[in-house]
BAKOL-235009 format. One line per 5 residues: number of its first residue (from 1); their letters; for each residue x, y, z of C-alpha. Coordinates in steps of 0.05 Angstrom, whole numbers, padded with zeros to 5 digits, m for minus. Example, Ala and Ser with C-alpha at 12.3 -4.5 7.8 and 13.67 -1.06 7.14 Angstrom:
# residues 2
1> AS> 00246 m00090 00156 | 00273 m00021 00143 $
END
This chain:
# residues 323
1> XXXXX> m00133 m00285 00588 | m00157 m00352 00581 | m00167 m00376 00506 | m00234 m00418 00514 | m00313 m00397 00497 $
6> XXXXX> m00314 m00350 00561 | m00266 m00305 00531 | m00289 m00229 00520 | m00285 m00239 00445 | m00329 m00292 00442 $
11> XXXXX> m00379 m00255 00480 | m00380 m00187 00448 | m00347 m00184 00372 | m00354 m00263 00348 | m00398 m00274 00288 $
16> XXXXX> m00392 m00344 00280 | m00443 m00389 00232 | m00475 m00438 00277 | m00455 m00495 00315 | m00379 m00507 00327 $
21> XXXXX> m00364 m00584 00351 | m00299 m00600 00320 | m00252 m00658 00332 | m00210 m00653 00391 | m00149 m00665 00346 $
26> XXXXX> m00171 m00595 00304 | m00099 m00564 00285 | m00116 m00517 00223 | m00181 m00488 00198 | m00182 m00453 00118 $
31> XXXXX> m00225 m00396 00105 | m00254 m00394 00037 | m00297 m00332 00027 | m00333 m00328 m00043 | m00387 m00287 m00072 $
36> XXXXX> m00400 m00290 m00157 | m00346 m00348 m00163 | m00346 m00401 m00216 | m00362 m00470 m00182 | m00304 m00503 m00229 $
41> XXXXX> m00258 m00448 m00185 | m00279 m00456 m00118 | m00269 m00543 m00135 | m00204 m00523 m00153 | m00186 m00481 m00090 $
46> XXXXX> m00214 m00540 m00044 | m00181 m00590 m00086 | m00111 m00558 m00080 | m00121 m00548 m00005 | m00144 m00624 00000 $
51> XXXXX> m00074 m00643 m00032 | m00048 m00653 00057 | m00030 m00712 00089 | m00061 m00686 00152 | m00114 m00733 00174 $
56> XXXXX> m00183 m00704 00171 | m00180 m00704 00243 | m00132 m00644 00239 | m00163 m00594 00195 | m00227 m00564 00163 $
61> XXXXX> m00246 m00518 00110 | m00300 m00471 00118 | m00332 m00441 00053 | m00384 m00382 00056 | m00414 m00364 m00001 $
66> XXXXX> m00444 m00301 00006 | m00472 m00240 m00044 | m00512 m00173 m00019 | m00588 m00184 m00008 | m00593 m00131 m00070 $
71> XXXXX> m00568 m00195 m00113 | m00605 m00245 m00078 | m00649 m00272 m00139 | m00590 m00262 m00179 | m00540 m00301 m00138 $
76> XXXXX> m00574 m00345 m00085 | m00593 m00409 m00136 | m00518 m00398 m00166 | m00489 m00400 m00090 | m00531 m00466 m00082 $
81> XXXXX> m00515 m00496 m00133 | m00435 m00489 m00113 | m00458 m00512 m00050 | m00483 m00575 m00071 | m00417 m00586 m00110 $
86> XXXXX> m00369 m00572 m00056 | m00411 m00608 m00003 | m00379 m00663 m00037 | m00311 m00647 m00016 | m00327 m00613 00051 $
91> XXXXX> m00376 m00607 00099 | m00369 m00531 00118 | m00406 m00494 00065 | m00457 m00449 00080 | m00499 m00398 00034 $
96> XXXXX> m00502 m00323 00067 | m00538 m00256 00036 | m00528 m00198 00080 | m00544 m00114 00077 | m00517 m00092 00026 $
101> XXXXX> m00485 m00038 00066 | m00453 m00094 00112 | m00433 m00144 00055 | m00363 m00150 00033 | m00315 m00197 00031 $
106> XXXXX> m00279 m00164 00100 | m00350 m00191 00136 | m00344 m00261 00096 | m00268 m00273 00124 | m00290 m00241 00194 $
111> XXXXX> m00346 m00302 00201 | m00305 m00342 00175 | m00249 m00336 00215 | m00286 m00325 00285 | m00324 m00385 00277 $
116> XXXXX> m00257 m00428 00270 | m00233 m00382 00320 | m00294 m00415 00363 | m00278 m00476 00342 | m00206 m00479 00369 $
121> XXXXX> m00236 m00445 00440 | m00290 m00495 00440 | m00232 m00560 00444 | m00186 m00510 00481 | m00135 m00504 00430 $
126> XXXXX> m00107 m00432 00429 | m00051 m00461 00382 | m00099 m00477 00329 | m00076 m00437 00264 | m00134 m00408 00227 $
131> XXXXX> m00109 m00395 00146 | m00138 m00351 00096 | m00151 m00379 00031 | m00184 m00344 m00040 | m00238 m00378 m00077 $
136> XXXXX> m00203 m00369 m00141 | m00132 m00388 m00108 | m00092 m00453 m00115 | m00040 m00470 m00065 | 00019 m00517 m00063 $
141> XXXXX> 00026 m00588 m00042 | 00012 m00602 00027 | 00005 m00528 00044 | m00043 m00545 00103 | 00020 m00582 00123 $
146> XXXXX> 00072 m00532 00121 | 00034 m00481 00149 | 00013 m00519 00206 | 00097 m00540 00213 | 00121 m00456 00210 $
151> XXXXX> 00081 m00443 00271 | 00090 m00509 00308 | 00163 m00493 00294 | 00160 m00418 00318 | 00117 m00416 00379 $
156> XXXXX> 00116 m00349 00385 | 00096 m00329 00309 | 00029 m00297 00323 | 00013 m00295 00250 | 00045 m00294 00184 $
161> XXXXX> 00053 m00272 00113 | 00049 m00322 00057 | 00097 m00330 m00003 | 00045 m00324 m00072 | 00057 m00312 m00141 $
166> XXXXX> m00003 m00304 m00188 | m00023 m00361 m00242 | 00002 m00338 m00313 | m00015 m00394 m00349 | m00068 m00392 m00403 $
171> XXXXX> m00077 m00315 m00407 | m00071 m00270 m00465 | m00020 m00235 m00481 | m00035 m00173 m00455 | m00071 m00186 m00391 $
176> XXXXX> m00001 m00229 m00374 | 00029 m00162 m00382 | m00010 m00125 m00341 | m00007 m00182 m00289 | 00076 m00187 m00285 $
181> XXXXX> 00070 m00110 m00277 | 00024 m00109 m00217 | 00061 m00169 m00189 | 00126 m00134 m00200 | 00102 m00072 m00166 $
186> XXXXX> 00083 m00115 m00104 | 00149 m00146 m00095 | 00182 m00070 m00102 | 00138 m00029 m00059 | 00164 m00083 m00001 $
191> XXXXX> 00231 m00097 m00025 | 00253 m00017 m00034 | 00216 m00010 00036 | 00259 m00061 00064 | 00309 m00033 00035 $
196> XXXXX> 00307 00034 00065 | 00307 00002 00140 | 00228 00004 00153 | 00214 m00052 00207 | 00143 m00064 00176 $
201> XXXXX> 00145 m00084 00103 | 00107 m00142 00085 | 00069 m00160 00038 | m00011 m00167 00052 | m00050 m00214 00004 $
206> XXXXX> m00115 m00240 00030 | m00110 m00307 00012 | m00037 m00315 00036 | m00043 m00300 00110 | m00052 m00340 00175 $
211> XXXXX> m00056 m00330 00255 | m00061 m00363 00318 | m00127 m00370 00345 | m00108 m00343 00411 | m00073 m00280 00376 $
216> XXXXX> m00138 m00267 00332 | m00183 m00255 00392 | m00137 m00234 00425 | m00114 m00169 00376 | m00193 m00165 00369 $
221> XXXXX> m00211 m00205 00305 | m00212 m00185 00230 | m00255 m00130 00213 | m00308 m00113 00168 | m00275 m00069 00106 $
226> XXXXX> m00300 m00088 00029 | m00233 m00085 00016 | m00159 m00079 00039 | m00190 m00119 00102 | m00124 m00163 00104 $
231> XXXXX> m00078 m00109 00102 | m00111 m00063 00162 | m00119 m00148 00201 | m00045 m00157 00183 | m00015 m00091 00207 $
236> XXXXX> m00043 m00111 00277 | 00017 m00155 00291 | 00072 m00129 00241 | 00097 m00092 00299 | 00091 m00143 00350 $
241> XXXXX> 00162 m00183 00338 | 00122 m00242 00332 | 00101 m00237 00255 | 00127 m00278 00202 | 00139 m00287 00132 $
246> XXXXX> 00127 m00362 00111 | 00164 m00386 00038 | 00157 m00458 00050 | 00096 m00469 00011 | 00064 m00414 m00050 $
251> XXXXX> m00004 m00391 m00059 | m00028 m00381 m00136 | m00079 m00329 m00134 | m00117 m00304 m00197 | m00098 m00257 m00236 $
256> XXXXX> m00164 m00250 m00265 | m00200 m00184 m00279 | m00251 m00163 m00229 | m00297 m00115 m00206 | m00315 m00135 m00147 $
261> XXXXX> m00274 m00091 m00104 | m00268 m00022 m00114 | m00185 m00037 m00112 | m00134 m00097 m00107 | m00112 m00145 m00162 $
266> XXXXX> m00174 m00158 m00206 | m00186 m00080 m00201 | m00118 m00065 m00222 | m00115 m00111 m00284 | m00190 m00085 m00298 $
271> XXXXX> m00163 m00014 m00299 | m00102 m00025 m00330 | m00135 m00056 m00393 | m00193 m00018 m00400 | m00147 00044 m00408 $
276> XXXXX> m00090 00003 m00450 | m00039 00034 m00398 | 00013 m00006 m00358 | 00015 m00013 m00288 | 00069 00031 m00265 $
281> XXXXX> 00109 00034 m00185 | 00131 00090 m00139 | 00181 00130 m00164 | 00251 00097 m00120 | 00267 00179 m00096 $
286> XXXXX> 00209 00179 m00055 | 00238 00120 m00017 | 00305 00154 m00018 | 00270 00222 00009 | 00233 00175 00073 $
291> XXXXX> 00301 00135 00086 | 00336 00197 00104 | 00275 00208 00154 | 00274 00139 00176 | 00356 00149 00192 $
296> XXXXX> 00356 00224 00218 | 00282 00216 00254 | 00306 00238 00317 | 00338 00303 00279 | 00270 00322 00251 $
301> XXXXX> 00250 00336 00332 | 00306 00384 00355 | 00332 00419 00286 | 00297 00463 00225 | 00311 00410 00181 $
306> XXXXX> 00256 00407 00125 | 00243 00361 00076 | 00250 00424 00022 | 00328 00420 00034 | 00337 00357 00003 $
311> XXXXX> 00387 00368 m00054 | 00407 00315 m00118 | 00466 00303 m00079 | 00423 00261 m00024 | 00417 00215 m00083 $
316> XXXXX> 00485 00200 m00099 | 00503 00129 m00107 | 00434 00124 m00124 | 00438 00148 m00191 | 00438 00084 m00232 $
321> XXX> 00371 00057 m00196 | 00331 00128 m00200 | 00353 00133 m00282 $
END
């Protein structure tokens, strides 16, 4: 199908903010979504992302700022007020209240990204990349940049996984605990899944993901969750052959506490401290008990086979790892 404004998408799903002229030279649009944010943060975010040497030609960065209509008092002459501030340093920034049944940050990214989804259709670029981004996120050097480069380079990379590790400077001692441990239990739950031979394990952080313009309409958009919205968008192409895992530039997301989301990292570290527990993993035998699925699947379809029969003796070798 053709990637330009006539395309099905467009005309059924897209819930773009209005108007969409862009320059002709549009390569890469961020997606900032932010609802209760400090406006010191959100400068920050944009300030990081502004460190390119794109021209401004080449990329935007759209900012919605955005709260239920339950909160509107509450939040609407905060939301302007960050407005004013980051008109300053871009001209995308709009102020949103929605139902509170349809707010959430998975509707924030999805307007986000379909209207520079309509932007790239509008100039006929179904190349353009179209990057997520977190209002309380800082980025490396020229990370427009190498973004933009990793799919220029790979043609066929559809979307992609971002490298991040979260900011631990300036925190207290024991939120920096509790922070290492949820990072730490990120970077195991993929590596023991890559481990064991699964084809799909990447990691899927919000504001360290990007996609073709093309692919996004194309797979149908992002959708609408309050949260774990980038991990059901991601797992659209993971299987495709065409996904990728960028480590040419980092992402610093918060590691703030938060509850704004009824799970993910501020949720976690809320948790966590509020109940003085660590943040523990998945015990390593129940990757050990799926590999030997994953490497006798076929067996599972003609034999009796149960997952009851597994013995201690599967685990040998593995001893040293599961103690």
């Amino acid at each position: 199908m053709n990637f330009n404004l006539s395309h099905k998408y467009f005309e059924t799903r897209c819930e773009d903010l209005e108007g969409f002229a862009s320059s002709p030279s549009l390569k890469i649009v961020a997606c900032i979504p932010a609802y209760k944010e400090k406006t010191s943060d959100l400068l920050k975010a944009v300030e990081s992302l502004l460190q390119t040497k794109l021209n401004k030609e080449q990329y935007e960065i759209l900012i919605l700022l955005n709260h239920p209509l339950s909160q509107d008092q509450e939040l609407k002459q905060i939301s302007e007020a960050s407005q004013s501030a980051l008109l300053e340093k871009t001209s995308n920034v709009f102020v949103r209240s929605f139902q509170d049944k349809k707010s959430g940050v998975g509707r924030a990214r999805k307007i986000l990204m379909d209207t520079a989804a309509k932007k790239f259709a509008h100039i006929g670029n179904s190349n353009g990349v179209i990057l997520c981004f977190d209002a309380d996120s800082t980025c490396s050097t020229q990370h427009l940049d190498r973004v933009l480069k990793a799919f220029e380079t790979d043609e066929k990379m559809q979307a992609a996984s971002i490298h991040f590790e979260h900011t631990l400077a300036d925190l207290d001692p024991e939120q920096l605990e509790r922070i290492v441990e949820y990072e730490l239990h990120l970077r195991v739950y993929i590596g023991w899944k890559k481990s064991i031979g699964l084809p799909f394990a990447f990691q899927t952080i919000g504001s360290s993901m990007a996609v073709r313009a093309k692919d996004y309409v194309d797979k149908g958009g992002m959708n609408t969750r309050k949260a774990g919205e980038d991990f059901y968008f991601l797992h659209k192409f993971t299987n495709s052959g065409h996904f990728g895992e960028l480590k040419n530039t980092v992402v610093f997301p918060s590691p703030r506490v938060s509850d704004r989301v009824p799970f993910g990292t501020g949720r976690a570290i809320l948790n966590a401290m509020s109940l003085n527990e660590p943040i523990l993993t998945y015990n390593p035998k129940s990757y050990l008990m799926f590999e030997r699925f994953v490497d006798h699947i076929e067996d599972w379809y003609t034999t009796e086979k149960t997952f009851n029969s597994i013995t201690s003796s599967e685990f040998k070798g593995f001893s040293k790892v599961i103690d």
